[in-house]
VOPAGU-2260 file (C-alpha; in pm, 1 decimal, decimal comma):
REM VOPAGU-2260
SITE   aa  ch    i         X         Y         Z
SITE  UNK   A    0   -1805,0   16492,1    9553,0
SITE  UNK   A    1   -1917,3   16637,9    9222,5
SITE  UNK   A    2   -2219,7   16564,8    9022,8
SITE  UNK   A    3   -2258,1   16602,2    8672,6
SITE  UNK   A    4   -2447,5   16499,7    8348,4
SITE  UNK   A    5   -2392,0   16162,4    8167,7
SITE  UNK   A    6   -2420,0   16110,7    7805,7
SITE  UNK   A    7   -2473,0   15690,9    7937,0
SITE  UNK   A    8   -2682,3   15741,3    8280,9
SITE  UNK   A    9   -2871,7   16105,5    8364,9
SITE  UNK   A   10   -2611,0   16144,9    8675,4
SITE  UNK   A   11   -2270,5   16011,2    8702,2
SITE  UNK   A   12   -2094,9   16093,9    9053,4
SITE  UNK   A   13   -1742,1   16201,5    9058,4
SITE  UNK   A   14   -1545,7   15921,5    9250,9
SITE  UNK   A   15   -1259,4   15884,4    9522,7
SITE  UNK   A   16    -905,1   15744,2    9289,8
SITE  UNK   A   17    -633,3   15499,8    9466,3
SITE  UNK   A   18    -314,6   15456,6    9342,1
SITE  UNK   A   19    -147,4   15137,4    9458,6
SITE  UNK   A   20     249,4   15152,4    9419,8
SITE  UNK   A   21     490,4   15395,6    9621,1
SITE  UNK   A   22     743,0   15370,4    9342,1
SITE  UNK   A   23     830,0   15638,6    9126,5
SITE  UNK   A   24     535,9   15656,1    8881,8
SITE  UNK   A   25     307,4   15578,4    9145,9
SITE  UNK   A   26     433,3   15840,4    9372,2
SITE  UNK   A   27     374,0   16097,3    9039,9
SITE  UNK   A   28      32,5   16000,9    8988,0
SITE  UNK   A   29     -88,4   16014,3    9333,1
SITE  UNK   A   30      89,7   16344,8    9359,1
SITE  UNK   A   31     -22,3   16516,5    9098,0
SITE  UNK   A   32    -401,1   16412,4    9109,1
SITE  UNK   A   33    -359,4   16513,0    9462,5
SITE  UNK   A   34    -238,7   16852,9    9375,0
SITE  UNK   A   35    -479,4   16883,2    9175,0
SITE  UNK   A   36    -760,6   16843,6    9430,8
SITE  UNK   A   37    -890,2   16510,7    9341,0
SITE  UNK   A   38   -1003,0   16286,6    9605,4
SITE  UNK   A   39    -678,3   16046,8    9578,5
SITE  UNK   A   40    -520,4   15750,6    9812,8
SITE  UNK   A   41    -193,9   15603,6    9791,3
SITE  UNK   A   42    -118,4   15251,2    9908,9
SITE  UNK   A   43     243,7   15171,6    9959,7
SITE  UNK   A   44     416,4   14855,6   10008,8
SITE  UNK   A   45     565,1   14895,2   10314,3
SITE  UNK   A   46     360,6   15102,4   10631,5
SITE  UNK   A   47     778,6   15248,8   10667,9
SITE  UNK   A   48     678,0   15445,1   10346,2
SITE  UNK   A   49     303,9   15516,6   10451,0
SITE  UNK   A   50     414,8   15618,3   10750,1
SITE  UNK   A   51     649,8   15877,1   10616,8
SITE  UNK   A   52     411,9   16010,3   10361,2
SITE  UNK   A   53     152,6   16120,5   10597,0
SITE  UNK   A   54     425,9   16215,6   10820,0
SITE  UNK   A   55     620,2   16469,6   10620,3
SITE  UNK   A   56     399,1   16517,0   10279,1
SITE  UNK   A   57     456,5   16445,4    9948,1
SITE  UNK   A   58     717,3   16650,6    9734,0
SITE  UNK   A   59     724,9   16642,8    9313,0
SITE  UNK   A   60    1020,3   16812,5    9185,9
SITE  UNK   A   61    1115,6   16916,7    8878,7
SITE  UNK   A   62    1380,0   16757,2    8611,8
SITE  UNK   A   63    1617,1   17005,4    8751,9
SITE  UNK   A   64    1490,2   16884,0    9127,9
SITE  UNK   A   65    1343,5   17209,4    9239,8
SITE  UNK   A   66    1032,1   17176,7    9416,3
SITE  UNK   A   67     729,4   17158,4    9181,8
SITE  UNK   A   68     449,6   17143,2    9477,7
SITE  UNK   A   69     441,3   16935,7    9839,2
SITE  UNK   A   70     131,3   16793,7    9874,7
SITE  UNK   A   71     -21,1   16631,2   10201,4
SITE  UNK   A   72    -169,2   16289,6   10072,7
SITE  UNK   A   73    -361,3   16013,6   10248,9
SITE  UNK   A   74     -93,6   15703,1   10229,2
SITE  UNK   A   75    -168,6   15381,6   10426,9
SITE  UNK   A   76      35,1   15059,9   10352,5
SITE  UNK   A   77    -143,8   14770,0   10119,2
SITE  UNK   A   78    -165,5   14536,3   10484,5
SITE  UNK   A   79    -380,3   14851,1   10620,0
SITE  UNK   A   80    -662,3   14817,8   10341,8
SITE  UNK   A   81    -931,3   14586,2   10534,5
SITE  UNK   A   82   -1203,9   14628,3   10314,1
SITE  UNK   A   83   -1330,0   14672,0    9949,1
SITE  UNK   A   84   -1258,5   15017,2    9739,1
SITE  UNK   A   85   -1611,2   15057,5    9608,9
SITE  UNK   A   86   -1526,1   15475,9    9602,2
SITE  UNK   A   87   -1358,1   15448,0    9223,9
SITE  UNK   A   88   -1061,1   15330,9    8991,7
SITE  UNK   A   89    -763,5   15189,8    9136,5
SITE  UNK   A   90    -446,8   15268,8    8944,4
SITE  UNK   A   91    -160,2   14977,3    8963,8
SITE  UNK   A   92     200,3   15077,0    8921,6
SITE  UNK   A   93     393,3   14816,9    9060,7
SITE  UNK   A   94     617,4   14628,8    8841,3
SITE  UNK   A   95     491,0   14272,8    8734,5
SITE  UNK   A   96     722,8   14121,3    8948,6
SITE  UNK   A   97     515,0   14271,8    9252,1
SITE  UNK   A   98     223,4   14009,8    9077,6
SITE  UNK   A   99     242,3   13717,0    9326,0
SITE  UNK   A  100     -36,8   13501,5    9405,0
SITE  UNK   A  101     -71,2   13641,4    9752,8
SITE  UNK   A  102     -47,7   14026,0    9592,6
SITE  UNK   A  103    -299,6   13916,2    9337,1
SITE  UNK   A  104    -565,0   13747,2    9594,8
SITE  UNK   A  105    -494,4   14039,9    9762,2
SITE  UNK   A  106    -667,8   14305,5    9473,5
SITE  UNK   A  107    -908,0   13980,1    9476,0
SITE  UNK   A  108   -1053,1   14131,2    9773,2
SITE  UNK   A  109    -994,6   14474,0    9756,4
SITE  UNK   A  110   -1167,9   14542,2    9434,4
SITE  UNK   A  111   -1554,6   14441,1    9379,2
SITE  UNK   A  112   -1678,0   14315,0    9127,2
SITE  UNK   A  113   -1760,6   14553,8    8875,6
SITE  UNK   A  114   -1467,8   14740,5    8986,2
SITE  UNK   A  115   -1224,2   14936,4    8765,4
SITE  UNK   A  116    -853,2   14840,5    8795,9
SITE  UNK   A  117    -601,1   15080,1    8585,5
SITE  UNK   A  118    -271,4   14893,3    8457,8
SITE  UNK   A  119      20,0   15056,5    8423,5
SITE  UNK   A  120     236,9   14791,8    8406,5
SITE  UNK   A  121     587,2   14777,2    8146,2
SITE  UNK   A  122     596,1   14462,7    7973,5
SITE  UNK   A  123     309,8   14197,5    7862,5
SITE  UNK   A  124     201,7   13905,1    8037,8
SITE  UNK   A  125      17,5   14098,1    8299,3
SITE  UNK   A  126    -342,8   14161,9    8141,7
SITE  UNK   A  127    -408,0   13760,8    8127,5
SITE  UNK   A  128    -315,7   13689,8    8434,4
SITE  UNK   A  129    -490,8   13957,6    8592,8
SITE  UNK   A  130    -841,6   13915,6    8401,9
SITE  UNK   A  131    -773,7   13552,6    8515,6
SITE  UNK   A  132    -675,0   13666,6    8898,1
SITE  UNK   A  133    -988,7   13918,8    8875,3
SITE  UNK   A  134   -1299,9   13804,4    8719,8
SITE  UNK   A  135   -1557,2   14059,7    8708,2
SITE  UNK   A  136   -1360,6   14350,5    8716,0
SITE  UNK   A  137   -1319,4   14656,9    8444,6
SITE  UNK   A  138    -955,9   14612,7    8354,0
SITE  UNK   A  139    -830,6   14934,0    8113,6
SITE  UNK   A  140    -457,3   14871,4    8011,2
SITE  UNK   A  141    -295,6   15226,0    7991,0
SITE  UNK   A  142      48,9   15290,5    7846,8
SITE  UNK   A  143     261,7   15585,7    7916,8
SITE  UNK   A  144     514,3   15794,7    7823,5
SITE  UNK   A  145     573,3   16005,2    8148,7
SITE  UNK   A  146     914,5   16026,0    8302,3
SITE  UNK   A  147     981,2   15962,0    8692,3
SITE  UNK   A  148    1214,1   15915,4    8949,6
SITE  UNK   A  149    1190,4   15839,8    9275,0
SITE  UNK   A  150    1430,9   16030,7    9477,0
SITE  UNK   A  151    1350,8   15859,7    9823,9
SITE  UNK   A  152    1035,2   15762,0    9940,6
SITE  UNK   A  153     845,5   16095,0    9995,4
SITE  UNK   A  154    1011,5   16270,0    9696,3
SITE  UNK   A  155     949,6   16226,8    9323,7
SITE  UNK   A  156    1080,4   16375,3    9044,8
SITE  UNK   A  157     952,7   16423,7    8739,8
SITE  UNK   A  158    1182,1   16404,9    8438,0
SITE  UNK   A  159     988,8   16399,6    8116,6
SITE  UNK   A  160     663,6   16489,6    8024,6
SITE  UNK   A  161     470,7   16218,6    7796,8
SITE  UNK   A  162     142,7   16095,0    7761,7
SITE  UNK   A  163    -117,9   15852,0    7882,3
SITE  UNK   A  164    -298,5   15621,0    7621,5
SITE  UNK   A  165    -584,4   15471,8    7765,9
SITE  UNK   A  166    -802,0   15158,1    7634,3
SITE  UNK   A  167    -954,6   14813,8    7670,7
SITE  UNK   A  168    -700,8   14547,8    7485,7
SITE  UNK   A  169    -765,2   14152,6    7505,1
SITE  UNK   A  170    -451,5   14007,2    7443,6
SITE  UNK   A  171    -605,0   13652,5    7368,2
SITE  UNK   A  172    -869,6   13888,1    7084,0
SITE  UNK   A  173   -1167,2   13781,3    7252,8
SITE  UNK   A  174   -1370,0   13955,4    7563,9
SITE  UNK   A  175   -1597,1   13612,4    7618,0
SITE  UNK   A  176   -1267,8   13398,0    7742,2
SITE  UNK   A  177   -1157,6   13696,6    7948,8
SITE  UNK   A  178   -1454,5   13640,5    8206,5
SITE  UNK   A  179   -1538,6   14028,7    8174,7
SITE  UNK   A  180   -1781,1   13986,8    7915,3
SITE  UNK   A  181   -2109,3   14044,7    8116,7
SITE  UNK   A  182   -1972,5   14385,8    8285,2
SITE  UNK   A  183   -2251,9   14650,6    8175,8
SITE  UNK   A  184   -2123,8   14821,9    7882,8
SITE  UNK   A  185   -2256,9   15162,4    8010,6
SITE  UNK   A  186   -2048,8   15103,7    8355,8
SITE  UNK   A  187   -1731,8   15028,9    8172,4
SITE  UNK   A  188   -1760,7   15302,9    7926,5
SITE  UNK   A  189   -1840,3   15559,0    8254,5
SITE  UNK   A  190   -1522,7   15393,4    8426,3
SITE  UNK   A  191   -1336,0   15495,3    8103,1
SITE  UNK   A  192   -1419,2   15796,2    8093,2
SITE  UNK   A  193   -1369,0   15875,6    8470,6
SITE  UNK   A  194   -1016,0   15763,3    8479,3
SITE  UNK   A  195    -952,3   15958,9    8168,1
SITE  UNK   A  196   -1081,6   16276,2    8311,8
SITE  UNK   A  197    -924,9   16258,3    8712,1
SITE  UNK   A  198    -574,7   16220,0    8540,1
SITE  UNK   A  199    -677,3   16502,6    8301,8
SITE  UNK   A  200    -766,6   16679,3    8583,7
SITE  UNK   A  201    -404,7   16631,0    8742,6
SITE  UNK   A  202    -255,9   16811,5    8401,6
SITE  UNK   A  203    -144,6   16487,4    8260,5
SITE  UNK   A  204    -238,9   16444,2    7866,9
SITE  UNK   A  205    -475,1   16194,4    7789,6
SITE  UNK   A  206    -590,1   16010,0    7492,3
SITE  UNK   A  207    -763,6   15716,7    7479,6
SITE  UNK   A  208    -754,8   15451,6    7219,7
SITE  UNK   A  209    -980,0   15193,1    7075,3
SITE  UNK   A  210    -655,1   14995,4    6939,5
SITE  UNK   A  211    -381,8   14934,1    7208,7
SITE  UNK   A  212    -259,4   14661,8    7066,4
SITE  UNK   A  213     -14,0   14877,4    6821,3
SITE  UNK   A  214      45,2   15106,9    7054,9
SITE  UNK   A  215     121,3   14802,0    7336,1
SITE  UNK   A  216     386,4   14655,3    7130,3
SITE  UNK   A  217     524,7   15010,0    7013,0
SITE  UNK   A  218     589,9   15017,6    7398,2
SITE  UNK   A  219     727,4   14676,2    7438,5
SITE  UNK   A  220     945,9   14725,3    7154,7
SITE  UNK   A  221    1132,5   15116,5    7283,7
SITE  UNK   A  222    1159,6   14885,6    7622,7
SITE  UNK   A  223    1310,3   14622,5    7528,1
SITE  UNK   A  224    1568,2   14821,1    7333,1
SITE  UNK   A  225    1669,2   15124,6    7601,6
SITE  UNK   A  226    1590,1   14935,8    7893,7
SITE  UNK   A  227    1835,1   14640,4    7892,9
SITE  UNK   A  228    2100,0   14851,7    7728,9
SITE  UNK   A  229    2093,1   15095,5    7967,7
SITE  UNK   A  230    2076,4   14900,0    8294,2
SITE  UNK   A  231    2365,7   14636,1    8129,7
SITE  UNK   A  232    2590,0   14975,2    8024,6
SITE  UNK   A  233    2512,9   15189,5    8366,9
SITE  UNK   A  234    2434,1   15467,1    8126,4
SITE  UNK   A  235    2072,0   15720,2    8108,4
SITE  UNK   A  236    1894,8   15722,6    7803,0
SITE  UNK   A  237    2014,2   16014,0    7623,7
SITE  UNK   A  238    2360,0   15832,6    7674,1
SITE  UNK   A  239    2282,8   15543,1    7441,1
SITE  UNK   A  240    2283,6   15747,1    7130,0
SITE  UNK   A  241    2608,2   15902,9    7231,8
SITE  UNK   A  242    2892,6   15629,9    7079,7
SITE  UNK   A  243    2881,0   15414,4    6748,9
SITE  UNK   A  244    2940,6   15143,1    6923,5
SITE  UNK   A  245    2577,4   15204,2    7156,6
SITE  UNK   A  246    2435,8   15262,0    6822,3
SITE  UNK   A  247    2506,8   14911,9    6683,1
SITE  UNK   A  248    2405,4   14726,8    6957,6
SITE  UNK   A  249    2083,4   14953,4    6955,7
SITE  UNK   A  250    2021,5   14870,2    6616,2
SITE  UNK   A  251    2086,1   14463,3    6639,8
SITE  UNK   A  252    1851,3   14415,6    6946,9
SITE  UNK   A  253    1607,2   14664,2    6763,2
SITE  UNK   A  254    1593,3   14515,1    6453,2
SITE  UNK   A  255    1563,4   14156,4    6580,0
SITE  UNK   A  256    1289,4   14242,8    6826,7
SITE  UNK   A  257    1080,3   14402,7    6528,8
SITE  UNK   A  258    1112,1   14112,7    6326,5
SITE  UNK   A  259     979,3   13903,9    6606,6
SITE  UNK   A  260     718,5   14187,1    6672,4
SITE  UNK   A  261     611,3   14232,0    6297,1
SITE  UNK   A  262     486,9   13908,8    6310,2
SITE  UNK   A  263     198,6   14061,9    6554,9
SITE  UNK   A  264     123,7   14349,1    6305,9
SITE  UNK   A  265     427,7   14587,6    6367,6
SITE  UNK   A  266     469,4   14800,3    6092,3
SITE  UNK   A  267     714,6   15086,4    6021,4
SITE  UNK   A  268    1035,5   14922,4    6106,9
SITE  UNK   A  269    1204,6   15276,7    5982,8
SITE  UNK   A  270     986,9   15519,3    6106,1
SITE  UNK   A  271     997,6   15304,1    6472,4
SITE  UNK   A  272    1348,8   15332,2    6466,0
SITE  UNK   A  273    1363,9   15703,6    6472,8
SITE  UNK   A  274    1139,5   15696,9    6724,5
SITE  UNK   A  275    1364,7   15507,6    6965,0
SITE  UNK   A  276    1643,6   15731,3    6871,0
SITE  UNK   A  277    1394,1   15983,6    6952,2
SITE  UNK   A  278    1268,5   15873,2    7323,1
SITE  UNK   A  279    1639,6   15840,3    7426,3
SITE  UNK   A  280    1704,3   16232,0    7315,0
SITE  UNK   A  281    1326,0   16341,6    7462,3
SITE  UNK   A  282    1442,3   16162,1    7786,7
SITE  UNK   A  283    1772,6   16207,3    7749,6
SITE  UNK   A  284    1839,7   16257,9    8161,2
SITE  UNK   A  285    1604,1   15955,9    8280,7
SITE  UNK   A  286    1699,0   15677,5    8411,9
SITE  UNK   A  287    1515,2   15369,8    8286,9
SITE  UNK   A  288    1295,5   15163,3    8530,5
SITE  UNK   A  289    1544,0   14866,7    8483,2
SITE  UNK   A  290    1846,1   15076,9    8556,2
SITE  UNK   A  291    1716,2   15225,6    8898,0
SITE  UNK   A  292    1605,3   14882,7    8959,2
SITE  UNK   A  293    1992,3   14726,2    8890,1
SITE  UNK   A  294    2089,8   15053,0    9105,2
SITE  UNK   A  295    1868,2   14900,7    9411,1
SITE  UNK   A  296    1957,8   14585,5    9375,7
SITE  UNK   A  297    1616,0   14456,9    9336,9
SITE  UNK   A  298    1449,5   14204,0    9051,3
SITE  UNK   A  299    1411,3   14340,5    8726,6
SITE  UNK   A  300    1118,9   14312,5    8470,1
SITE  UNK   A  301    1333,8   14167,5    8183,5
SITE  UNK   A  302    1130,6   13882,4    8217,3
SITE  UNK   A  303     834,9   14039,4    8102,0
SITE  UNK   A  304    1026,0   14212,0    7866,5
SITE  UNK   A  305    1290,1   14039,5    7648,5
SITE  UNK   A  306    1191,9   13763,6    7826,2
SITE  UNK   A  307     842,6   13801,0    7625,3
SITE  UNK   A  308    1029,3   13833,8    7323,8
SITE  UNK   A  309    1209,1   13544,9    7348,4
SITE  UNK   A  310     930,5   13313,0    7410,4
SITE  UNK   A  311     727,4   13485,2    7096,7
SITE  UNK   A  312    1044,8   13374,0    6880,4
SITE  UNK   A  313    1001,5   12996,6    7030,6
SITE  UNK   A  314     616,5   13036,6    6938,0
SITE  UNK   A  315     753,3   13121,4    6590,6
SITE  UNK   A  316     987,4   12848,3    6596,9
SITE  UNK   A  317    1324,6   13112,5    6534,9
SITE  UNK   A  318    1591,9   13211,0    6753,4
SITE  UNK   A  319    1647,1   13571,6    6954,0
SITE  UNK   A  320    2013,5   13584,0    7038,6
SITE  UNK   A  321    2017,8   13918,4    7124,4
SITE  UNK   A  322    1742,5   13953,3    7340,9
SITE  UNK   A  323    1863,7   13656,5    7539,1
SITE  UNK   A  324    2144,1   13752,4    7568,5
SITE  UNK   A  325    2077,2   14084,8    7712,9
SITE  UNK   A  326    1828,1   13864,3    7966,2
SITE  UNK   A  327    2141,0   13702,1    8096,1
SITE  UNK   A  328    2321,9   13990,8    8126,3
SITE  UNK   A  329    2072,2   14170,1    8340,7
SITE  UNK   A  330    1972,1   13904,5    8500,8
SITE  UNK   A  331    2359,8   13819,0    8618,0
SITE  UNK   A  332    2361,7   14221,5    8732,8
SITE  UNK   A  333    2147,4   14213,3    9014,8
């Protein structure tokens, strides 16, 4: 372990990290703060996957898949985690629909109280019922732009670099309701900082925010325009951009999710626009989380996608054909 100074507390020591998720971002993070000598556990769903992982190593390939590094990492399935992970953060990729009540009485134990829990979750929904799920616990909410695919499941491959924005956001505006009001404010600022400097430390940029709320439904907003598109027309990102016809359908689902959204502060309905036009040339080659999803045949996160938007328009009392009916369509695909 390393020691060092602390601007809060005269010591601070340099913690263990877990990463809980063997999908593709999960596999990336664990990889690369592995590579990069940090003290770093991955948890997997399955102990098939664990198993493999210790078995054979870790490999992060390039966009163009060559071999980037092949890292030996210490994996163990979520069922092989007996006791509490009082070493340091714990950074959650699965997808929301992983959230079930036995998953989430499952962190219940794992994490202590005054614990630090990373979320790296697409979507919204997820911070209130986890701060519900986990009283007591430091919950930072981090958004990313960071391209990954996961090739099988000991091989990763990382197909856009982005960023990691990093920051406290209460959904409902208010820390008191969230039950994570009496968490030291010296301990939550050192939690903070450590997550921010392990990922740093794995060569991934880093900035952290004091207003993620913007940036939050920036996030939602890109989703819910390439990812539904994408998994409905079997197409990558870059691919979207491509016809006229992907173009108009862009724009109609993008400009009725930022009217919903602009009633939650969105601004820069022009300005946002190029920037979706500009994620789907930046990560032209990805395929999007719901698309490799609708590949595997598994449940997709539209709920807590256009789903969300959807049930802001009810809240607003106006309708959201398009976003419902790109719900449907995914939602029939799988």
């Amino acid at each position: 372990m390393v020691v060092r100074k602390s601007k809060h507390r005269k010591w601070i020591v340099m913690a263990a990290i877990a990463v809980l998720g063997g999908g593709s971002l999960g596999l990336l993070l664990a990889g690369r703060l592995t590579a990069a000598g940090c003290n770093c556990e991955l948890w997997t769903k399955t102990l098939h996957q664990a198993s493999l992982l210790n078995h054979e190593g870790l490999t992060i390939q390039d966009p163009s898949g060559e071999t980037l590094a092949k890292v030996t990492v210490k994996a163990a399935s979520l069922t092989e985690v007996l006791s509490k992970f009082e070493n340091g953060p714990i950074l959650l990729t699965v997808k929301q629909t992983a959230l079930t009540p036995d998953f989430l009485q499952k962190l219940a134990y794992i994490i202590p109280f005054n614990g630090t829990l990373v979320l790296f979750q697409n979507g919204i929904g997820h911070v209130e019922l986890l701060r519900q799920a986990l009283p007591g616990r430091r919950l930072i909410t981090a958004v990313t732009t960071e391209g990954a695919l996961r090739i099988s499941e000991v091989i990763v491959r990382h197909t856009g670099e982005g960023e990691i924005r990093l920051g406290e956001w209460f959904p409902d505006g208010d820390a008191e309701i969230s039950g994570n009001s009496h968490i030291d404010g010296d301990i939550a600022n050192e939690a903070l900082l450590q997550v921010e400097q392990l990922l740093k430390q794995a060569g991934f940029s880093v900035l952290l925010s004091k207003q993620l709320e913007d940036v939050v439904l920036r996030k939602l907003l890109i989703n819910a325009v390439i990812n539904p598109l994408t998994a409905i027309l079997r197409i990558r990102n870059g691919e979207l951009t491509e016809t006229a016809d992907r173009k108009r359908l862009m724009q109609a689902l993008f400009h009725e999710t930022f009217g919903i959204l602009s009633h939650y502060g969105l601004k820069d309905e022009s300005k946002l626009w190029e920037t979706v036009l500009r994620v789907c040339h930046t990560t032209y080659s990805n395929e999007s989380s719901m698309l490799q999803d609708i590949n595997l045949h598994k449940e997709t996160e539209i709920e807590f996608i256009n789903g969300a938007i959807c049930r802001m328009a009810i809240r607003q009392g106006i309708e959201a054909p398009w976003n419902q009916a790109v719900m449907a369509l995914v939602k029939a695909a799988h």
